[in-house]
N, C-alpha and C positions, 0 to 999 in steps of 0.2 A: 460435623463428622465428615470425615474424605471421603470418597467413593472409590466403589473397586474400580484397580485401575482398569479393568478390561471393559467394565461399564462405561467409563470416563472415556476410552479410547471411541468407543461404538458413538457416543454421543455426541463426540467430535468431529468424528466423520461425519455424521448426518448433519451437522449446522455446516462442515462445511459444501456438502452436495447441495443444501439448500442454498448459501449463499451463491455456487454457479449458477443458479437456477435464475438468478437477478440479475435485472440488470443496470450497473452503475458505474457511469462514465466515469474514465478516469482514473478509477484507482485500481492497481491489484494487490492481491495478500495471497500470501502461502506460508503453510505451518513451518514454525521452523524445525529444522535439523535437530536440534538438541531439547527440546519439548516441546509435546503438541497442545500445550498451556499458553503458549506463545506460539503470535503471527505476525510476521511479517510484512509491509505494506508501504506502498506509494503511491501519493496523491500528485497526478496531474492536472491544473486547473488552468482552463482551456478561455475562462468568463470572471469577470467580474472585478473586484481592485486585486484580486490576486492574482491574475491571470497571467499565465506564463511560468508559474513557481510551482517547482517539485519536490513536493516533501515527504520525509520519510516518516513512519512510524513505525509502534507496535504497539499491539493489542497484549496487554496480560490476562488470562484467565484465570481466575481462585480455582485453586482444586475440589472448589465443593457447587460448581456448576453442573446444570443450571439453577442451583439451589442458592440462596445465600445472597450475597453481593454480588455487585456489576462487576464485570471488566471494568479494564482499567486501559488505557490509550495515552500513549507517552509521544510527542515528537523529538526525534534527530536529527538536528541541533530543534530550540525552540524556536516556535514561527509566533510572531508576532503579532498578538490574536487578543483580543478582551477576554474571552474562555480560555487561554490556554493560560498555563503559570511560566511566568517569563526565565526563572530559574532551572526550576524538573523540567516544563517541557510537556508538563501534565494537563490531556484536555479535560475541562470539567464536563464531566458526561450524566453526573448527578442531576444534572438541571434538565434533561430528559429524561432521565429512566431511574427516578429518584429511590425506587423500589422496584428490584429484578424478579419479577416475572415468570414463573416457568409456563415455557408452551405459549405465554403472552409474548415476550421477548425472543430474540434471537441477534447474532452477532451479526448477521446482514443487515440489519437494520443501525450496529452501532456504525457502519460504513457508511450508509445512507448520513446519517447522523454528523459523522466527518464532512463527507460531502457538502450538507446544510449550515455548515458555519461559516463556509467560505462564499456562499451566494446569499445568505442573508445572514447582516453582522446583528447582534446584541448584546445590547451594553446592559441589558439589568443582572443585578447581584455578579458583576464582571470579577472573574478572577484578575487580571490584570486592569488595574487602576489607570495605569496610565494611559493605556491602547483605549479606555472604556472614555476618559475625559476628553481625548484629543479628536478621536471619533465624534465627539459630541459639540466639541466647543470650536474645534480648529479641523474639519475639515483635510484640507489641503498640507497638516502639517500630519496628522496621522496617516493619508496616502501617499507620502516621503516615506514615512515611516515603512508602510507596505511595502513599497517599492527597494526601498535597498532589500528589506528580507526577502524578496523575489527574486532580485539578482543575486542576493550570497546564498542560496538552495543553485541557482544555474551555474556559480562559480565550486558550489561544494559537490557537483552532482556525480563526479570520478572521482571523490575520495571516499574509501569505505569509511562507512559508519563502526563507529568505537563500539558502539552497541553490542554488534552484527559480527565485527572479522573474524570472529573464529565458528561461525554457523556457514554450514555447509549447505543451507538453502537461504543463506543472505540474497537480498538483491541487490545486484552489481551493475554498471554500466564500462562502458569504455569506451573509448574516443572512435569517432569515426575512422573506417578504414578503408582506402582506395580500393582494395582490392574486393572487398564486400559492397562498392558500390559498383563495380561492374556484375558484379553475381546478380546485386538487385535488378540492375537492366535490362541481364539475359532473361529473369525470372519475368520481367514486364512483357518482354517481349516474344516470350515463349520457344526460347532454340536451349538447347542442351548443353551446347558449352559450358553453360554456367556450373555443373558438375564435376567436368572435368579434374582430373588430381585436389578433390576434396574427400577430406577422408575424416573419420571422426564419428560426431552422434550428429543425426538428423531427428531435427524437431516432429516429423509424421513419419509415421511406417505405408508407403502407398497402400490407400484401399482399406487402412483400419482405421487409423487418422488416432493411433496409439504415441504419447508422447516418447522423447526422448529413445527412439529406438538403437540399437546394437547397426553397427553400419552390417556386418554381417547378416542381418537380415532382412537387408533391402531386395528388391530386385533391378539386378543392372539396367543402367541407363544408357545403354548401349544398344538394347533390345526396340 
C-alpha cells in the first residue's frame, strides 16, 4: 500500500538530515528536482583499483518506504564491477540488505554500502560473470579492465548524464576556468578582489552559512 504523500515527504527528509549527519568520503547525493523517490549522486574514489574514477548514480526509492523492498542504485554509464549488471548498470544491493528493515536500515547506509564495493571487491554470487572470473583467475587482466572504466568516467565526466538532463538538481560539472582560478587565489590568499564584478548566487549568506543565497542579500564587500 502507498503512503500519504505528505508522510512519504517527512520521511524523506529525516533519512536525508540523517545521512548529513555521516560521514562518507567521496560521495555526494541530492534529491532530485522532479522526485524525491530519487537521488542523485557521485562517487569519487580517491583508493584502491578504482582510484581516480567518477561515477555517477542514482538511488531509486519504492513509494512504499521504508516499508516493503530496498532501493534500488543504478550507475551512469555502467562501471565495471562483479556486483554491478554490466547492461542496466544495476548495483546488486540484495547481497547486503536482502530484507529492508524499517528503523534497522537507512539509505545512508546504502551509500556507505556503494562506498564498500570499491575498497573491497567480491566475486561470490557476482552479478557480472565476467569481472567476477578475471578478478579471480587473471589478475592484471581484470585491472585493464578497471582502468579503462576509470578513464572513460574522467573522459565522460562534462557530459550530462541521459538519465539526469532534464532534472534541475542534476549534478553537473564544467571544465575549468581561468578566470575561477584567480577568484580561487584571491580566496587563498584572503584580499577582496576576488569579488569584484561578481554577480549572481553565492554558495554562503555571511554569518548564516545558509545555501545558495539571493546576491541581494549579501552584505557588501566593500565594507
Amino acid at each position: 500500500m502507498e503512503k500519504n504523500e505528505y508522510a512519504l515527504d517527512y520521511i524523506l527528509q529525516a533519512e536525508y538530515n540523517l545521512l548529513r549527519k555521516q560521514f562518507i568520503p567521496g560521495i555526494i547525493v541530492i534529491p532530485s528536482g522532479k522526485s524525491n523517490l530519487i537521488w542523485n549522486g557521485v562517487h569519487f574514489i580517491s583508493q584502491g583499483p578504482y582510484e581516480g574514477g567518477v561515477f555517477r548514480f542514482s538511488i531509486l526509492i519504492p513509494n512504499t518506504f521504508p516499508d516493503g523492498d530496498c532501493p534500488q542504485v543504478y550507475f551512469s554509464p555502467s562501471v565495471y564491477h562483479p556486483q554491478i549488471n554490466a547492461q542496466t548498470g544495476e548495483l546488486d544491493i540484495k547481497r547486503y540488505f536482502p530484507v529492508w528493515k524499517r528503523n534497522g536500515h537507512h539509505l545512508w547506509q546504502v551509500l556507505r554500502y556503494i562506498r564498500r564495493i570499491f575498497q573491497k571487491i567480491e566475486i561470490t554470487n557476482a552479478i557480472n560473470l565476467d569481472a567476477a572470473q578475471l578478478y579471480e583467475h587473471d589478475p592484471g587482466a581484470f585491472l585493464l579492465k578497471v582502468s579503462e572504466c576509470v578513464n572513460q568516467s574522467k573522459d565522460n565526466i562534462y557530459i550530462p548524464d541521459s538519465l539526469t538532463s532534464d532534472d534541475p538538481h542534476a549534478i553537473v560539472f564544467s571544465p575549468w576556468n581561468e578566470r575561477l582560478q584567480a577568484v580561487q587565489q584571491h580566496l587563498l590568499t584572503g584580499t577582496k578582489q576576488a569579488f569584484d564584478n561578481i554577480q549572481g548566487l553565492s554558495w554562503m549568506k555571511p554569518g548564516v552559512y545558509q545555501i545558495l543565497t539571493r546576491e541581494d542579500t549579501l552584505t557588501s564587500h566593500q565594507n
